[in-house]
N, C-alpha and C positions, 0 to 999 in steps of 0.2 A: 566505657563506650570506645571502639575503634576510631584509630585519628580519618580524618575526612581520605579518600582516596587522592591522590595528586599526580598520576600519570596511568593514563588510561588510555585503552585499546577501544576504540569500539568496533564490534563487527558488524552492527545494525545499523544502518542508514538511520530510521527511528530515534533510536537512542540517542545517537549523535546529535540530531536535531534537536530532542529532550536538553542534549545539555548543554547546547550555544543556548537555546530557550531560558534556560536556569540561571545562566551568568557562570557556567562552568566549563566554559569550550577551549580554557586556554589549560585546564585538564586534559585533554586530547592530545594525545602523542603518535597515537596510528589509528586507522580508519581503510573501510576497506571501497573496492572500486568503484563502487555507487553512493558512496558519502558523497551526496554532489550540493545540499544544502547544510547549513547555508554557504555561499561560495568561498569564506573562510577554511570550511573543513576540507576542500579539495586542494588546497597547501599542506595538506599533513602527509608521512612516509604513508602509502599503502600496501597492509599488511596481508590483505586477501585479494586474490582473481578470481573469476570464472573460467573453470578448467574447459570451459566450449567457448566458442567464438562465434557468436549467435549476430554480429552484424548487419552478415548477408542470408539470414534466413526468414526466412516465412513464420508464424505462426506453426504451422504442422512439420517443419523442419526441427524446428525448436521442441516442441512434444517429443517427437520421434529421439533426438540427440539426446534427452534428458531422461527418456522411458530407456530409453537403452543403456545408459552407463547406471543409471538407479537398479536396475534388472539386472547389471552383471555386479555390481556390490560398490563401484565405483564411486569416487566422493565427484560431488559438481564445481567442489572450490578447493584453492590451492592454497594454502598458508606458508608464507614465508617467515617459515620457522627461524633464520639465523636474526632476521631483522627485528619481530616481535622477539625475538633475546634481547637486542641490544636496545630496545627501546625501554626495557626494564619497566615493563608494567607492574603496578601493585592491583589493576583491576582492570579485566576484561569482560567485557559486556558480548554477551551471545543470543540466544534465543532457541526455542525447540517449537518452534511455533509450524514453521514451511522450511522443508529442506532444500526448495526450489528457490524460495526466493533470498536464503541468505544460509551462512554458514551453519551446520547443523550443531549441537551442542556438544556430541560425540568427536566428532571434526577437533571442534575448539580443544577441548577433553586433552585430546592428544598430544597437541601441537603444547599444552603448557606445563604438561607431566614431565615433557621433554625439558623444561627449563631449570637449569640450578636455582634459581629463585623464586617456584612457583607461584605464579599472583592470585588473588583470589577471582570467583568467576561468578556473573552474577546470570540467571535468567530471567529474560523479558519476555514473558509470550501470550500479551494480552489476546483474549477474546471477544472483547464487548469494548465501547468506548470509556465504559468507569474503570473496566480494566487496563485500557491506556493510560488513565487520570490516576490508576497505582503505581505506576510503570515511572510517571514523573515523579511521585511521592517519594518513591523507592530510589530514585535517582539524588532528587534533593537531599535524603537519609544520606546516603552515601558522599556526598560532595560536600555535606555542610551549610550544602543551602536550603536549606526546607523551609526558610520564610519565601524565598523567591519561588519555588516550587509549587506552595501554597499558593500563593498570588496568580501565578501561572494559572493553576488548575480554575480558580475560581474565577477568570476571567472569562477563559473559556466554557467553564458550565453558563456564565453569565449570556455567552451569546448562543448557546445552543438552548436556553429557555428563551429567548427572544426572538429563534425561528418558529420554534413550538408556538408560542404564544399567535402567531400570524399566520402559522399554518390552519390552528385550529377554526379560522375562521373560513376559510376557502371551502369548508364544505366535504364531503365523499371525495378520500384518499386515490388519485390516482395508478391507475395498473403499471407497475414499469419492470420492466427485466434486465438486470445489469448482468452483461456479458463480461464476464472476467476472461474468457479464451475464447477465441472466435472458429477456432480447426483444433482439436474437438472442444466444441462447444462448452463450455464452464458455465454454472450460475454464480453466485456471490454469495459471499460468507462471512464466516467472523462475525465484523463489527457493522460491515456495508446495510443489510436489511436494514438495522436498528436507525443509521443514516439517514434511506430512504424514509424511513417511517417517519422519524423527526421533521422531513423537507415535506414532510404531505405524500406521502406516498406508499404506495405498497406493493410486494415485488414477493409471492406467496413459491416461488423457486430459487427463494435464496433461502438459505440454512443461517440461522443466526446462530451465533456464538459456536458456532460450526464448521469446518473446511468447505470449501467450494468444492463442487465436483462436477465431472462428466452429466450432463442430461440430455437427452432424444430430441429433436429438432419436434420432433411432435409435439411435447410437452409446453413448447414457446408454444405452437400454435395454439394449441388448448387454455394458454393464459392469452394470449393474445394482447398482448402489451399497449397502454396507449401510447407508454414512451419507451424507447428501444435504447439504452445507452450502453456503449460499448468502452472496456475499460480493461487494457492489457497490461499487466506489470511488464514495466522494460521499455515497452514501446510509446513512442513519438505518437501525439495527434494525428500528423501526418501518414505516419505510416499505415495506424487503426483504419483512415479513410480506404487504403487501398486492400488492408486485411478483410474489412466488413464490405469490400465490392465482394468478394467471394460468396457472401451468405446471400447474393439475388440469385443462386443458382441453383436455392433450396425448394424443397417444393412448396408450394403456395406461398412465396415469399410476399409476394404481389400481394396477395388478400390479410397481412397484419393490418391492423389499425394505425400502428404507430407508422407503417410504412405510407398507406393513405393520407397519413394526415400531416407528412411530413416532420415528423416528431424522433428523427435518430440521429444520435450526438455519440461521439469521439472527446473520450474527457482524460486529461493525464492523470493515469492511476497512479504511476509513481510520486506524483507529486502531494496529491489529495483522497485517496484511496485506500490502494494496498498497504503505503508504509502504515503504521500504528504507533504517528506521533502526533504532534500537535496541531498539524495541518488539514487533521481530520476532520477541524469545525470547521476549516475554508470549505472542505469538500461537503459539507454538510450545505453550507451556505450556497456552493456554486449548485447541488440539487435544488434547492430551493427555487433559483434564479430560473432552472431549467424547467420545473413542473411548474413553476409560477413566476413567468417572468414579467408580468405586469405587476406582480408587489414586491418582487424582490431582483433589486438591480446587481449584476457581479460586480464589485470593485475591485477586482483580482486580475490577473495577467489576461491581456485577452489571447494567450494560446495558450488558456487553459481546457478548453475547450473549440468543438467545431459542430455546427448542422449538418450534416452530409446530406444532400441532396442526395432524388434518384439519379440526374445526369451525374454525379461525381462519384455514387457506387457503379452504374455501368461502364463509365470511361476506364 
């Protein structure tokens, strides 16, 4: 059996999280610029950037800079090769999951061909949420911890049969469409459907254990969502409210359900969403609290979410 890994790169936000979660985060030696949990790991050398500088852009600015250098062959992230040298990793953690939202595996590929003391490389790129609950397993393998990696997992299956179990009573699955891009428009993927499904709900243009992709403004309207919840990797709550003012300027905006009924929420995908770590079951929970917020109270940050009102989209 390979001795436990003891100086580790991570390039996934995810990951990272996995192994403060484990009891293995003082294994972390580099981390790249979105390891921002838990606030420990944002003390570590970082080893990757995003070669765009997406702070002062829009939603469809960000599309357009990322379609374009993907279109010329261009990489989206930068790896400082001299640094991940000297950090003498014996294990880098990557992923082949989204080339968008984190270093591609190709990328990684390169940057450690290049090292006189090649470290091994692992890939994480669940699909589904059991497929995160391997993701920890395979971490624990690697670290030596798989009793704590166990315990981990099965605490978390613990509280996602304990939303199930309370969802099942609430009755016919509510209609909800989660907006992963708001200019051009994105449904939700992967692991999110299966999410919603668990919090009581159902979201028939999200692609499960699937990429999110591009869908027609039409296609919302024809689902017609009771809940409209909008969830951008990268971006701020705040920001989403100003993103999702753009979408009253679609046609028949006005005649959704979920827009009459007051029912559209701005949720941090970075936080509960997009990454595919342990934070998954918060984000399971914090649906929960949103499709049914009279049985399920949020105990979680309250800017993890927001209502946007119609005055706060038109403003």
């Amino acid at each position: 059996m390979p001795s436990p890994a003891a100086r580790i790169v991570s390039l996934l936000p995810a990951a990272t999280e996995m192994l403060y979660a484990i009891g293995a985060g003082d294994r972390v030696v580099g981390v790249t610029h979105e390891c921002d949990f838990p606030v420990e790991a944002m003390q570590k050398p970082v080893v990757i950037h995003s070669a765009i500088d997406m702070s002062s852009m829009n939603s469809a600015e960000i599309d357009s800079a990322v379609s374009s250098r993907l279109r010329d062959g261009l990489d989206l992230y930068v790896v400082e090769t001299n640094l991940l040298s000297d950090l003498r990793p014996d294990l880098v953690i990557g992923q082949g999951l989204c080339d968008v939202c984190a270093a591609s595996g190709k990328l990684i590929e390169r940057a450690i061909t290049s090292m006189d003391n090649a470290p091994g490389l692992m890939d994480l790129s669940p699909h589904s949420i059991e497929g995160i609950f391997d993701s920890i397993a395979q971490l624990g393998r690697a670290t030596g911890r798989d009793d704590a990696a166990s315990a981990l997992v099965s605490s978390l299956r613990s509280r996602l049969a304990a939303v199930k179990r309370r969802t099942k009573k609430e009755g016919a699955a509510k209609r909800v469409f989660f907006m992963e891009w708001t200019d051009p428009i994105y449904c939700s993927g992967h692991w999110i459907p299966e999410m919603i499904e668990i919090a009581g709900g159902t979201d028939s243009l999200g692609r499960r254990e699937l990429p999110s992709v591009r869908i027609e403004w039409e296609r919302v309207l024809e689902w017609d969502p009771e809940i409209l919840i909008v969830g951008s990797c990268g971006m701020s709550v705040s920001d989403m409210a100003e993103e999702t003012g753009r979408l009253t300027l679609l046609p028949s905006w006005s005649g959704l359900t979920a827009v009459n009924n007051g029912q559209i929420f701005a949720v941090d995908a970075g936080s509960y969403f997009a990454r595919p770590g342990p934070r998954i079951v918060e984000g399971v929970e914090l649906l929960a609290h949103l499709l049914h917020p009279g049985q399920f109270e949020w105990k979680g940050p309250a800017n993890a979410f927001s209502r946007l009102s119609t005055v706060q989209l038109i403003a």
